[in-house]
C-alpha positions in Angstrom: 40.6 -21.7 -14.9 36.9 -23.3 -14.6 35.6 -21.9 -18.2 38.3 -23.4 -20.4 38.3 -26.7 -18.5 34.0 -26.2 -19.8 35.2 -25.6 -22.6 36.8 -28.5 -23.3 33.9 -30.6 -22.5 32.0 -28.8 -24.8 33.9 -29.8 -27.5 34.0 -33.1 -26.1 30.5 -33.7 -25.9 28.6 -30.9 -27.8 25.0 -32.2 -27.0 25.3 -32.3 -23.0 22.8 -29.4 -21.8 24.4 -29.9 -18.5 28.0 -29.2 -19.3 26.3 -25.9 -21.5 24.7 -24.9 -18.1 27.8 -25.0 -16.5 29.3 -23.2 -19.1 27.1 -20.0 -18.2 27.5 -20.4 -14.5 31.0 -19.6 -15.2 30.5 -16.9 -17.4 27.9 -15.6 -15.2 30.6 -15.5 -12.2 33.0 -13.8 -14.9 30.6 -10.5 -15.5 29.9 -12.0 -18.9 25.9 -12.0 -18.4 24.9 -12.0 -21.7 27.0 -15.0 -22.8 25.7 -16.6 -19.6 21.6 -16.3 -21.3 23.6 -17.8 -24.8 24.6 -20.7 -23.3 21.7 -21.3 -21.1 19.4 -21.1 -23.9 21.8 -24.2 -25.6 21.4 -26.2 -22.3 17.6 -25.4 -22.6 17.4 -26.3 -26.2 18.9 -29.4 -25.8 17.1 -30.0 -22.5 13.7 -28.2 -21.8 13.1 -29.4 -18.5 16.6 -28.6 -17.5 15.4 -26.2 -13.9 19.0 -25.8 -13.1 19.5 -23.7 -16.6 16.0 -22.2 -16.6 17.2 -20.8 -12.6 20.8 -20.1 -14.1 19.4 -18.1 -16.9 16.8 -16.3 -14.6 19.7 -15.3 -12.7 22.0 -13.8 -15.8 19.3 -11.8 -16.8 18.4 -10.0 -13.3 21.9 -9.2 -14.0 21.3 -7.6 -16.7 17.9 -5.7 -15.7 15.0 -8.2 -17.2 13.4 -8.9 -14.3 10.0 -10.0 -15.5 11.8 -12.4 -18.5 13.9 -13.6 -15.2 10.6 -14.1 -13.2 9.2 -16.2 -16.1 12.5 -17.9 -16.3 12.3 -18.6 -12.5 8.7 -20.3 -13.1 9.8 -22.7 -15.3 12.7 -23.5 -13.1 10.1 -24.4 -10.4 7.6 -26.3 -12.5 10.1 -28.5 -13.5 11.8 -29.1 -10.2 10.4 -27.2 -7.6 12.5 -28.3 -4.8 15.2 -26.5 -6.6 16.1 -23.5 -3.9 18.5 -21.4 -6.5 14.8 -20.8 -8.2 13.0 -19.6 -5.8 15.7 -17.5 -4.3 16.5 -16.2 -7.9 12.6 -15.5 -8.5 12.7 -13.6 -5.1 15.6 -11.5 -6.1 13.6 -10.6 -9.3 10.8 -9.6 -7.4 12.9 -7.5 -5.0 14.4 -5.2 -7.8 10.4 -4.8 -9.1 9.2 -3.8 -5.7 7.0 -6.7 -5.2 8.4 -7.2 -1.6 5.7 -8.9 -0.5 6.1 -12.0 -3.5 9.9 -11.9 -2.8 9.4 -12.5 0.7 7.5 -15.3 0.2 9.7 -16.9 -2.5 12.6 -16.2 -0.1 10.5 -18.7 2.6 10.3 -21.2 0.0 13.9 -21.2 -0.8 14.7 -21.3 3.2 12.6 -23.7 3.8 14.7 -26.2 1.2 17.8 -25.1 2.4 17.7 -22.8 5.5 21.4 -22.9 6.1 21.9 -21.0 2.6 23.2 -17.1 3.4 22.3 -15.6 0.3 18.7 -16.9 1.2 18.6 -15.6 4.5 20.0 -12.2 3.3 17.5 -11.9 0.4 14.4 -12.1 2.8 16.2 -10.0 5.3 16.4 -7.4 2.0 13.2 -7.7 1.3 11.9 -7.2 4.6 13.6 -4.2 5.1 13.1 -2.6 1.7 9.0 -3.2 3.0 9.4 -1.9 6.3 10.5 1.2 4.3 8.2 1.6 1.7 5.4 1.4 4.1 6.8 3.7 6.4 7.2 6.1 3.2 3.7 5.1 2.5 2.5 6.2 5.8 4.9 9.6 5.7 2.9 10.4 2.2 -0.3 9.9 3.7 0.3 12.4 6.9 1.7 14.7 4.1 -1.6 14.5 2.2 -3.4 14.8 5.2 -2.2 17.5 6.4 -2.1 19.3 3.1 -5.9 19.0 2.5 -6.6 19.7 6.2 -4.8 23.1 5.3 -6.7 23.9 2.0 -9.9 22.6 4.3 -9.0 25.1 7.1 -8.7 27.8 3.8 -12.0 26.9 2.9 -13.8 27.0 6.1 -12.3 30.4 6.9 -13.4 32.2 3.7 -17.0 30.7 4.1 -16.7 32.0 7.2 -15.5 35.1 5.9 -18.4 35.2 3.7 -21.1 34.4 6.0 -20.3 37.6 8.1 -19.6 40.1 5.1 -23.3 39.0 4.1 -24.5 39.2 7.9 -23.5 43.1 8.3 -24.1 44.2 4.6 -28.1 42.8 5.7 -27.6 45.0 8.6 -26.6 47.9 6.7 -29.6 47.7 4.4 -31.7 47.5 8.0 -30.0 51.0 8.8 -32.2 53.7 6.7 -35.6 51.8 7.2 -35.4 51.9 11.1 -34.7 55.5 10.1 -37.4 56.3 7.8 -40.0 54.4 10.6 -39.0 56.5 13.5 -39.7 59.5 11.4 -42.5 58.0 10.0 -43.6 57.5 13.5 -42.7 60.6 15.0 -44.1 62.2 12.0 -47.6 60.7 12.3 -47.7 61.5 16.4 -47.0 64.9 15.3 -43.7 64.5 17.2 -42.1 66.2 14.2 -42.1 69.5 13.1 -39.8 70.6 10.7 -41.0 74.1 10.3 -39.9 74.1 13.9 -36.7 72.3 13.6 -35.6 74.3 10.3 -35.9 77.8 12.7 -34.5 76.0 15.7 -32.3 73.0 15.2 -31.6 72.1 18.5 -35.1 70.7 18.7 -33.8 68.1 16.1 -31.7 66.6 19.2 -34.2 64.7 21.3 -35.3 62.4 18.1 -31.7 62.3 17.0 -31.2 60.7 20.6 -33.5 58.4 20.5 -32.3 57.0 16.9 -28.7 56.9 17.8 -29.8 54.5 20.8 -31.7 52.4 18.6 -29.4 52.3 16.2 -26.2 51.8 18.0 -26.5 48.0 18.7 -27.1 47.2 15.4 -24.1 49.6 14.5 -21.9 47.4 16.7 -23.7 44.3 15.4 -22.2 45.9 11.6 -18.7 47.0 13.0 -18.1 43.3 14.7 -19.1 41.2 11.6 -16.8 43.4 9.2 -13.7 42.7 11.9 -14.6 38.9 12.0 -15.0 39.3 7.8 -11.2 40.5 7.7 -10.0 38.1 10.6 -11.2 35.2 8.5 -10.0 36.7 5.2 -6.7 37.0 7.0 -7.3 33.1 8.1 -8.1 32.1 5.2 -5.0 33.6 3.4 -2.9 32.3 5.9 -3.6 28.6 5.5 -4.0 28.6 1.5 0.1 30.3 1.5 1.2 28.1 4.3 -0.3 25.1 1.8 1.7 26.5 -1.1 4.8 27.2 1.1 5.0 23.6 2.5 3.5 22.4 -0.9 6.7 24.1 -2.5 9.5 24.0 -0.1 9.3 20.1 0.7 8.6 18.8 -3.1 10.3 21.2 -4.9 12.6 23.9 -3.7 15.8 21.4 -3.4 16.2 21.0 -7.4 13.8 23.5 -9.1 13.9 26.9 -8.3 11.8 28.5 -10.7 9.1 27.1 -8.2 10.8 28.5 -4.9 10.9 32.1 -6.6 7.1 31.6 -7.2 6.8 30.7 -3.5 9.1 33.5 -2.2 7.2 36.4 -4.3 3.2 35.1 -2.8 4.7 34.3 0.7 6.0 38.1 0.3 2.9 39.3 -1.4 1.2 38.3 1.5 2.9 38.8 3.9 2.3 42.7 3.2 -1.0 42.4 2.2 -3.6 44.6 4.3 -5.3 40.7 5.8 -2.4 40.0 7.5 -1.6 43.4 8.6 -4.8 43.4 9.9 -4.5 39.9 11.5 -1.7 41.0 14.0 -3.6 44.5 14.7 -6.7 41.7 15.9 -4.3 40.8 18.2 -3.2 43.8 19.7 -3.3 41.9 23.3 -0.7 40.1 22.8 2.4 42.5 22.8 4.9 40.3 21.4 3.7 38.9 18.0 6.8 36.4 17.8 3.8 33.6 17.8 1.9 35.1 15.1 1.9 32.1 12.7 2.3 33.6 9.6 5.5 35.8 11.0 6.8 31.9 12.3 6.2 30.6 8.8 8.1 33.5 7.2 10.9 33.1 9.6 11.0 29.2 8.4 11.0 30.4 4.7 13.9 32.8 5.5 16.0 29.7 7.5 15.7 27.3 4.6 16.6 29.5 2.0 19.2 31.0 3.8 20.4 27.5 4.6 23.1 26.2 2.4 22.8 23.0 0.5 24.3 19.5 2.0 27.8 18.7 0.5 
């Protein structure tokens, strides 16, 4: 019954911004938001330094999703009156729905500190608090995820220069392999320790030299056979951690809504997963004769579980 009884003194006395203000509060409380900004803009028109209809109008139109226009309301609320609570609670609730928790906290003070008994002041900061107690929190959760992310792709990186260092270590020690041959017969040649007329009628002379360059040789053989296993174990490595990136990348961004993305994931985990690297990762560790811990073999049993899981309903 409030708006007709406005009404009425509107047409009574047309020129009162006051009775206009009210006019909108009661609209306002009716769900009719627009009409509330109409007759808030009358009261301001007629009054400029009117803060109750500048706060009124601030309010109407964080109803109807113009935040900033409702912040700018809000500040001419508080210029003209600003021990005027509603405003500074209303500006507060503006800045809540943009995210600026911080500013809305501090407007929500304001407003408790003229009038600390009021509950929708108390609840707003409580909002606000909350709604930044959860956005740093999220904030923090992003950053771990980041973190741990490029530490992966870091780990990838270390392990192929790794991988690289030791293919270039025993591919030098290859080339080393037919000198040290050429300079023991090069030696033995010049000592006369060589005779090949003698070695072509009996080759069994051929074994004592033969002997002596296999035990030269054989260290730096081992030297070659160890770098090219450390080569593939950090190739392996280094695959690992650049598909547990992508699988992580994937399954926690994407998997839940697009899975044009999760089939990409699926076919490299699988690719992988058969590739000769990893093969040869678990054949490294031959020691241990239950591979259940292989990481790789865990992270495939994790891709399996979530895709085999079905969705929340």
């Amino acid at each position: 019954m409030r708006l007709p009884i406005v009404m009425n003194f509107i047409i009574l006395n047309p020129t009162n911004d006051k009775v206009w203000n009210n006019r909108g509060v009661a609209k306002s409380e009716l769900g009719d938001y627009q009409g509330a900004v109409t007759d808030c803009d009358e009261a301001i028109r007629l009054n400029p330094r009117n803060s109750d209809a500048w706060s009124n109008r601030g309010l109407a139109k964080i109803k109807l999703g113009d935040y900033q226009d409702a912040i700018t309301d809000c500040d001419e609320a508080i210029l003209f009156n600003p021990k005027n609570d509603s405003a500074w609670s209303n500006r507060g609730l503006a800045k809540l729905n943009l995210g600026d928790y911080h500013g809305a906290i501090k407007d929500y003070d304001q407003a408790l500190i003229l009038n600390p008994d009021d509950a929708n002041n108390k609840n707003g900061r409580l909002a606000a608090e909350n709604a930044l107690r959860t956005k740093e929190q999220s904030k923090k959760l992003v950053e771990e995820e980041e973190n741990h992310y490029m530490d992966l792709l870091q780990k990838s990186g270390e392990h192929i220069d790794l991988a690289r260092k030791h293919k270039k270590n025993y591919i030098g020690q290859l080339s080393l392999t037919p000198f040290i041959t050429l300079f023991f017969i090069f030696i033995f040649y010049s000592n006369s320790l060589i005779d090949f007329d003698t070695y072509i009628k009996n080759p069994l002379t051929f074994l004592p030299f033969l002997t002596i360059l296999i035990v030269f040789l054989t260290p730096l053989i081992w030297l070659i056979r160890i770098n090219i296993r450390q080569e593939n174990k950090h190739h392996a490595l280094q695959e690992y951690y650049h598909s547990r990136y992508l699988i992580e990348f994937y399954m926690i961004r994407y998997f839940s809504e697009q899975t044009d993305r999760k089939r990409i994931a699926e076919t490299y985990m699988y690719n992988w997963m058969v590739s000769p690297p990893s093969d040869l990762l678990i054949r490294l560790d031959q020691k241990n004769a239950d591979h259940s811990d292989i990481p790789q073999l865990e992270i495939l049993k994790e891709l399996t579980r979530r895709v085999n899981t079905p969705p929340n309903t």
